[in-house]
Biotite code that builds the C-alpha atoms (Angstrom):
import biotite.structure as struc

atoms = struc.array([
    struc.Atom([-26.058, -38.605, -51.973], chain_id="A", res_id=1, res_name="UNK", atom_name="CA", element="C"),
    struc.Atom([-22.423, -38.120, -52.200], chain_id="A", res_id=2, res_name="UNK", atom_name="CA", element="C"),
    struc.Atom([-19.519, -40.477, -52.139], chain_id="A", res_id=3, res_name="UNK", atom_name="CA", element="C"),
    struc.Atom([-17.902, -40.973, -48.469], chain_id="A", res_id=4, res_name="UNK", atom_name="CA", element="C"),
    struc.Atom([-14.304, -39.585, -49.660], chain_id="A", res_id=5, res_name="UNK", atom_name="CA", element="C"),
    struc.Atom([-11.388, -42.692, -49.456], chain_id="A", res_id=6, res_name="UNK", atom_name="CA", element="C"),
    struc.Atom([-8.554, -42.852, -47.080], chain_id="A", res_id=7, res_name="UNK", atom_name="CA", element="C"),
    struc.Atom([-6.294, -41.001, -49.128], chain_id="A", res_id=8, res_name="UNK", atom_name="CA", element="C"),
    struc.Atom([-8.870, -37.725, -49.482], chain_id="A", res_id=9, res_name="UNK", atom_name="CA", element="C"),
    struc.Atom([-6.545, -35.666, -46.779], chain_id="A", res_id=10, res_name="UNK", atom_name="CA", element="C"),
    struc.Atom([-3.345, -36.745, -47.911], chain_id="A", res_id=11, res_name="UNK", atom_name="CA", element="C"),
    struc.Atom([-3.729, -35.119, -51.325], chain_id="A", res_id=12, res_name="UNK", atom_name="CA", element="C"),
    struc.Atom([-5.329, -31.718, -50.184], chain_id="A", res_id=13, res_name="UNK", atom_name="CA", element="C"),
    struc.Atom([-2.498, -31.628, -47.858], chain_id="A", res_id=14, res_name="UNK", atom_name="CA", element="C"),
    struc.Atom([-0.652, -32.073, -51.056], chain_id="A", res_id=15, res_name="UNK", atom_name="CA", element="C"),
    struc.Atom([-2.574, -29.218, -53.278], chain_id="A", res_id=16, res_name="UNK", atom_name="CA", element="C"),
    struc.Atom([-2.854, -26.693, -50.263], chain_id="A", res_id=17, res_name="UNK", atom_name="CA", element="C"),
    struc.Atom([-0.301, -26.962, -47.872], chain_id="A", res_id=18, res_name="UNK", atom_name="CA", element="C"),
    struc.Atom([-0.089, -28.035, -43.978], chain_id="A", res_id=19, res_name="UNK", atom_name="CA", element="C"),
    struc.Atom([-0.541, -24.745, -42.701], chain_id="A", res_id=20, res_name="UNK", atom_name="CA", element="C"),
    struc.Atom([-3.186, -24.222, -44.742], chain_id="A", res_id=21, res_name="UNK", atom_name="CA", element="C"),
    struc.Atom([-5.689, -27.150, -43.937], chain_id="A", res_id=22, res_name="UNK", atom_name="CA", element="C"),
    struc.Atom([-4.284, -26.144, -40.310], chain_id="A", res_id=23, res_name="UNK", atom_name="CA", element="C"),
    struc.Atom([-6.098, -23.146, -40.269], chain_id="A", res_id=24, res_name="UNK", atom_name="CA", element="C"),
    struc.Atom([-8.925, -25.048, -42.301], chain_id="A", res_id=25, res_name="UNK", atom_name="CA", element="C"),
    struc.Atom([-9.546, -27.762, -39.933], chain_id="A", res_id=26, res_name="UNK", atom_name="CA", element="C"),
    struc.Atom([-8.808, -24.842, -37.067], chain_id="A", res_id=27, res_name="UNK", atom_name="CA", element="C"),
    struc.Atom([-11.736, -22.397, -38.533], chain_id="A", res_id=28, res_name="UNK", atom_name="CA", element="C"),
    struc.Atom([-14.436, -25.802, -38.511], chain_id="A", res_id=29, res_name="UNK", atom_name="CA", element="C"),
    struc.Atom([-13.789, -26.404, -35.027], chain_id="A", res_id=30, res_name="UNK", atom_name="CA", element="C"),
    struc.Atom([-14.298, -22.977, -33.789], chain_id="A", res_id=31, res_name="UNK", atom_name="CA", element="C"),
    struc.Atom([-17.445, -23.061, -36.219], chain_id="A", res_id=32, res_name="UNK", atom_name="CA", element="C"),
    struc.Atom([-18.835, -26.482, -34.686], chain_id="A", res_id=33, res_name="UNK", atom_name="CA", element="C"),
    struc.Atom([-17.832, -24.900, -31.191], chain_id="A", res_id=34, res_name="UNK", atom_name="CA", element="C"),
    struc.Atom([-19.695, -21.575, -31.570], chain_id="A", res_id=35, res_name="UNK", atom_name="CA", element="C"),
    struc.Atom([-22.540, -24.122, -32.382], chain_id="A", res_id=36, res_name="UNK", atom_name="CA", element="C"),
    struc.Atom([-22.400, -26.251, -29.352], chain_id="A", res_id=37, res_name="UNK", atom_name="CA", element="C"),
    struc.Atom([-21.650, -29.302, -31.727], chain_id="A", res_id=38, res_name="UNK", atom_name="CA", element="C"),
    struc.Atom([-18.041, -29.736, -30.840], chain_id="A", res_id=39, res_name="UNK", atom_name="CA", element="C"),
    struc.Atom([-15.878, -29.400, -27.806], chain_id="A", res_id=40, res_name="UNK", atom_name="CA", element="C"),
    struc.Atom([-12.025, -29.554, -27.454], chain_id="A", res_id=41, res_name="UNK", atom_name="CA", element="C"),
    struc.Atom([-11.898, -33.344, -26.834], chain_id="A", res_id=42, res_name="UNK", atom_name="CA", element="C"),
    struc.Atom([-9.061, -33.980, -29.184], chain_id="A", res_id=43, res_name="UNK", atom_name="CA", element="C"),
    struc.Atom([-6.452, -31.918, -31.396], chain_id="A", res_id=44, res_name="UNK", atom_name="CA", element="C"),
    struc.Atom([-5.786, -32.436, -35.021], chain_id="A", res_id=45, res_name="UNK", atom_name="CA", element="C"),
    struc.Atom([-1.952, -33.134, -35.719], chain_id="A", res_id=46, res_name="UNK", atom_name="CA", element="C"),
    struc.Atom([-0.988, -33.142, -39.094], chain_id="A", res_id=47, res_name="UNK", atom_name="CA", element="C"),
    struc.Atom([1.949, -36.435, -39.275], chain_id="A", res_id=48, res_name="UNK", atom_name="CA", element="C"),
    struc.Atom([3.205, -35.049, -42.861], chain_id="A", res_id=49, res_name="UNK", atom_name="CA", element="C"),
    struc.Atom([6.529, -35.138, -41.463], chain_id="A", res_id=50, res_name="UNK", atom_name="CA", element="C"),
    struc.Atom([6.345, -38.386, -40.728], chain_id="A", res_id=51, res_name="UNK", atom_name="CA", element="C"),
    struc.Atom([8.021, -41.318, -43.058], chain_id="A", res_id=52, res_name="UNK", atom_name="CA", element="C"),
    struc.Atom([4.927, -43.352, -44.500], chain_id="A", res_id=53, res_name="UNK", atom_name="CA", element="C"),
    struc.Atom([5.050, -46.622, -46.162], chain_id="A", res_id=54, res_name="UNK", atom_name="CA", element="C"),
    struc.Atom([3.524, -44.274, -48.668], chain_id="A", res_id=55, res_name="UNK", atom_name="CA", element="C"),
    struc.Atom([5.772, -41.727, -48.937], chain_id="A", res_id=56, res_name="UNK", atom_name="CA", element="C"),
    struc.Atom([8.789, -44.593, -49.820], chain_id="A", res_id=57, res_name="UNK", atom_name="CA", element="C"),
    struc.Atom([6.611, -45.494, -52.241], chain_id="A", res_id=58, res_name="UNK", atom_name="CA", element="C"),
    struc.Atom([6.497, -41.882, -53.528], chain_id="A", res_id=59, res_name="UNK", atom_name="CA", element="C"),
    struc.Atom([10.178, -41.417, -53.031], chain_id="A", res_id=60, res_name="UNK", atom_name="CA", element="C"),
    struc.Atom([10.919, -44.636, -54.507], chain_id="A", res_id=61, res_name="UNK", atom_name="CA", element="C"),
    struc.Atom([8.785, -43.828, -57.778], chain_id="A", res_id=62, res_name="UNK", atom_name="CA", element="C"),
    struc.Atom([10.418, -40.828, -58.445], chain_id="A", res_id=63, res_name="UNK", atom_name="CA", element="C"),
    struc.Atom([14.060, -41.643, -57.708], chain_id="A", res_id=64, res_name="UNK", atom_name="CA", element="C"),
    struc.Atom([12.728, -44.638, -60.447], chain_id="A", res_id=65, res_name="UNK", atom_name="CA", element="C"),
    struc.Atom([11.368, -41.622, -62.491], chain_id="A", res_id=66, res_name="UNK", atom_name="CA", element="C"),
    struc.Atom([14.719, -39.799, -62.430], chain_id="A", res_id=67, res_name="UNK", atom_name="CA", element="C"),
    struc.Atom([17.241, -42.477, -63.399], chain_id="A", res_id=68, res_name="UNK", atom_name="CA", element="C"),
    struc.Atom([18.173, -44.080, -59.832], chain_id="A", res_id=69, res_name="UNK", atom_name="CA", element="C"),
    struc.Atom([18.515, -47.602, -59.405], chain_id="A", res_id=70, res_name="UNK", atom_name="CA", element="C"),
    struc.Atom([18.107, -47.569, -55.480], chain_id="A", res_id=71, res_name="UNK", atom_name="CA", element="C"),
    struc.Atom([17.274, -45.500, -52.896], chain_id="A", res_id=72, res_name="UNK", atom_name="CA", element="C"),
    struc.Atom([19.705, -43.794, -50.310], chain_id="A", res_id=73, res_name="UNK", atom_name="CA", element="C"),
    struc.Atom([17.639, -44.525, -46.952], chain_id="A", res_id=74, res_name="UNK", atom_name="CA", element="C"),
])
């Protein structure tokens, strides 16, 4: 049996492929689990990578660290 992946399993393919890619990803398994009679359109996947995260200050803050800066500009 495999491990259930953690919370932070989407955030980092999002990372390795891309948004529009795991759009068409996630896109492609609903029309699969459709064509099945598994799934219907009940909700809509939206991608927030565009929104400001406690985690993505923490990212942003890490690397201004990385680079020399003493604070952040935000």
């Amino acid at each position: 049996m495999e491990k259930t992946p953690d919370h932070c399993y989407f955030s980092e393919l999002r990372k390795k492929i891309g948004t529009e890619k795991i759009g068409k990803l996630f896109n492609k398994f609903g029309d699969k689990l459709r064509e099945k009679g598994l799934a219907s359109n009940v909700f809509t996947f939206v991608d927030a990578s565009k929104m400001i995260s406690k985690l993505s200050l923490w990212d942003e803050r890490d690397m201004a660290i990385k680079d020399g800066q003493e604070k952040l500009n935000n």
